[in-house]
N, C-alpha and C positions, 0 to 999 in steps of 0.2 A: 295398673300404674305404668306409667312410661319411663321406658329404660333411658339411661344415656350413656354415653360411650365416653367412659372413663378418661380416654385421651383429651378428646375431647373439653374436660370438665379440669383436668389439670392446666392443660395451657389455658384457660379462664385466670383460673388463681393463681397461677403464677406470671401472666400478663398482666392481667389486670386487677389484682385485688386492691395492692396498694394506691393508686391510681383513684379507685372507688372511696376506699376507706378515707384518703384525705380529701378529696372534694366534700364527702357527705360531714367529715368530720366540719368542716370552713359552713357546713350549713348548719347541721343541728347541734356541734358541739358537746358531743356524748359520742362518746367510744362503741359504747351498745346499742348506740342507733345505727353507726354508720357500719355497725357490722350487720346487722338488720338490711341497710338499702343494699350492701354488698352481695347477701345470699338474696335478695330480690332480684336485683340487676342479675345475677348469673342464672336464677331459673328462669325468669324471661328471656335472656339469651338461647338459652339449653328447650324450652318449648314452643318458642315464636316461631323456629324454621326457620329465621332470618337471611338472608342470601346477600351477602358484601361482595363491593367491584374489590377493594383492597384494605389493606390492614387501615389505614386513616379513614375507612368509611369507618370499618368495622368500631373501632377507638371512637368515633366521634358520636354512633350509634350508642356505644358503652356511656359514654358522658351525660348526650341527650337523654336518656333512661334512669343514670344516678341522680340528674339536677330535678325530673320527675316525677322520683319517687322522693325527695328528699321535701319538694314543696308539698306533693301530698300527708308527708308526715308531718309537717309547718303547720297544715290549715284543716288537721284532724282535730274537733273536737275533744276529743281525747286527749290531746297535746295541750289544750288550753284549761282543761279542768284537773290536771295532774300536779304533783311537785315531784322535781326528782328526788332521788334517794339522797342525794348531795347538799341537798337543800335542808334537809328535814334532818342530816343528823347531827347529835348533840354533841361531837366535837369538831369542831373546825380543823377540813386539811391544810395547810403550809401554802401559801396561797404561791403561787408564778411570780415570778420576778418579770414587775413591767417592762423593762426597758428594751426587752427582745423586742425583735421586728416581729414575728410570727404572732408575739401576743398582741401588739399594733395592730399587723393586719387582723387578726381575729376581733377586732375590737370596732372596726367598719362595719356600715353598713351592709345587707347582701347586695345589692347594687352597684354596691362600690368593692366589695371585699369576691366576690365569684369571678367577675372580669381581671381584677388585678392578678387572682391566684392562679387563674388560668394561664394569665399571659407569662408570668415572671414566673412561676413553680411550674407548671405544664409545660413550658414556650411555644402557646400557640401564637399563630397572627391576629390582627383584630377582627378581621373579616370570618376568619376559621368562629371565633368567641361567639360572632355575631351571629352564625349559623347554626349556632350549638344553643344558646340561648333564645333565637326568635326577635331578635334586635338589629338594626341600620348599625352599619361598621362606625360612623359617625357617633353613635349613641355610645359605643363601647368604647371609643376614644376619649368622649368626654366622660366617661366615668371612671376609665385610668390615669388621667391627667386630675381629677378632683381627688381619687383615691389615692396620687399621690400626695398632692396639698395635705390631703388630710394627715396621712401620714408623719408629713414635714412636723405637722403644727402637735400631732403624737408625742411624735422623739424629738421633741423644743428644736428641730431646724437641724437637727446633725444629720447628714450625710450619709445616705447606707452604702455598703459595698456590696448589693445585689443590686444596685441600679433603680432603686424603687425611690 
């Protein structure tokens, strides 16, 4: 088995865990998942070799890898013939109070809702989203400006104070 260098594996997790954990979370919506694409994304890191010109390769390298692994958990069989634990048990938890933005945005489509959360919780640019995703900057524009709409039409037209 291959060693790693402990240093190494700490600035992992402490750069980027959280980072990891909320993009996978905006995709599969399970805490246990996104800790799953997390310790994925860092052993791929830790045995790739991978070689960055600078920290926003590296970050972007870390993203392309999360959104990756997180569709591959999307469009696993497995994910389609399962329910979760949340689903199946017999008491119902306290459900989220709608009216937050984060539950909005969690409530978009991925199309709409990975570009937005990028740009406005990450702050990346659109062209950056557009390179991390495999998309024309153009594309990613029109799916923040609908993802706002959508949003408006969410929170009945009030006004958020992130800008969204």
């Amino acid at each position: 088995m291959e060693s790693f260098d402990r240093t190494q594996a700490e600035y992992l997790v402490y750069t980027y865990s959280d980072l990891i954990l909320r993009l996978s979370y905006t995709y599969l919506k399970s805490t246990h998942d996104a800790e799953d694409i997390c310790q994925t994304v860092f052993l791929k890191y830790l045995t790739a070799g991978q070689k960055f010109n600078d920290r926003e390769h590296e970050k972007a390298w870390i993203i392309r890898t999360a959104v990756n692994a997180c569709k591959d958990v999307l469009k696993s069989g497995w994910r389609t013939r399962t329910c979760n634990m949340e689903a199946c048990a017999e008491v119902a938890a306290p459900e989220m109070r709608d009216d937050s933005l984060m539950t909005a945005v969690q409530s978009l489509p991925d199309k709409y809702r990975i570009p937005l959360y990028l740009h406005y919780y990450e702050g990346y640019k659109t062209h950056e989203i557009a390179e991390m995703l495999g998309e024309r900057p153009a594309t990613i524009n029109t799916r923040i400006d609908r993802a706002r709409g959508k949003l408006r039409t969410i929170l009945g037209g009030k006004t958020c104070e992130q800008g969204v």
